[in-house]
Each structure stands twice: as structure tokens, then as C-alpha cells.
N, C-alpha and C positions, 0 to 999 in steps of 0.2 A: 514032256520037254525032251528036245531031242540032244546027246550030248557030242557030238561028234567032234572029234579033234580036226584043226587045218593046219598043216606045215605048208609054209611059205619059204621057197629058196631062194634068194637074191645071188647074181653070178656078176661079178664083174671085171672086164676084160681092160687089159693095158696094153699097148703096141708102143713098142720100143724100136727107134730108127738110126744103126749102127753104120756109117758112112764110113769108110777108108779112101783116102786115095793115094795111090804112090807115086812116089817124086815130087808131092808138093806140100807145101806149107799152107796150114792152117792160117786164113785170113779172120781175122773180128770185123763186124760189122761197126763202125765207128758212129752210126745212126742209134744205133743200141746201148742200152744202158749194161744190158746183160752180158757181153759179148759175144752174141750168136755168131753162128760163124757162116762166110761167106762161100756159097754154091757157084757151079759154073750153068750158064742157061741150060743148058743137056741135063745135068745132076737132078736142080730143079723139075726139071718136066719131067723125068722117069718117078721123082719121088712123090709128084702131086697128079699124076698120071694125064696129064696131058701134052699137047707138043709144045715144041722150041719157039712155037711162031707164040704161040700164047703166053709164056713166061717173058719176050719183048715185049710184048701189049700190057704185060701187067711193067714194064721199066716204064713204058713211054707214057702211062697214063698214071704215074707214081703210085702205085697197089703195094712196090715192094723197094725196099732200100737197093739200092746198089752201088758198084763204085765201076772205074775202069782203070785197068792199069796203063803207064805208059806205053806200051808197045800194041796197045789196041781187045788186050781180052776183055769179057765181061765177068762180072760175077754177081749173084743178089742174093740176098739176107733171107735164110733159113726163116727167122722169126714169122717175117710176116705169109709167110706160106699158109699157117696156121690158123690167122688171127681170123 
């Protein structure tokens, strides 16, 4: 009988996604229970690596919360980036 020992290493990795912007105020998603907080369509697309035309396609075909402010900008909810 053969007695050979097996170690087994299990690794596991976390990625953590630290966003700053300056000059603006942190918006909450008011769709969310959590209060994720809300991206600008540019923010979005560099953080899920695709383009600006794509993160509209996910507003227009409700894939992700968003809101608009009065004066015409966008913005949409972190959360559902992920889900």
C-alpha cells in the first residue's frame, strides 16, 4: 500500500473597486434598497470595460437603474453592473 501524502492549496482572490470623483457629490440610487451609489455613463463603461454606447443600451432596455438630473446629465446604479 502506497502512503503518499497530497497537499491541496485553495487561493482566493477579492478585487476591490475604489472610485473618487472630485467636485461632486455622491448620489444614492433611490431604486436600491442598499444605497449604491450612482455612476456617470463614461464612469460605468471604463469600470465594466465596455463603451458609452453600451451602458445607454443597458438604460434604454432597463438592465440598470438610473436617474436624470434636471439640467440633462445621466447617471446609473453601480449595483446592477454586477448582478
Amino acid at each position: 500500500m502506497d502512503n503518499k501524502r497530497r497537499t491541496e492549496t485553495v487561493i482566493e482572490m477579492h478585487e476591490v473597486w475604489v472610485m473618487r470623483r472630485l467636485g461632486s457629490s455622491r448620489q444614492p440610487c433611490v431604486e436600491c434598497r442598499d444605497g449604491a451609489e450612482m455612476l456617470t455613463p463614461q464612469e460605468a463603461a471604463m469600470l465594466r470595460s465596455v463603451s458609452q454606447m453600451t451602458v445607454y443600451r443597458w438604460v434604454e432596455s432597463g438592465q440598470v437603474h438610473f436617474m436624470e438630473t434636471q439640467d440633462g446629465r445621466l447617471f446609473v446604479c453601480l449595483a446592477p453592473l454586477f448582478n
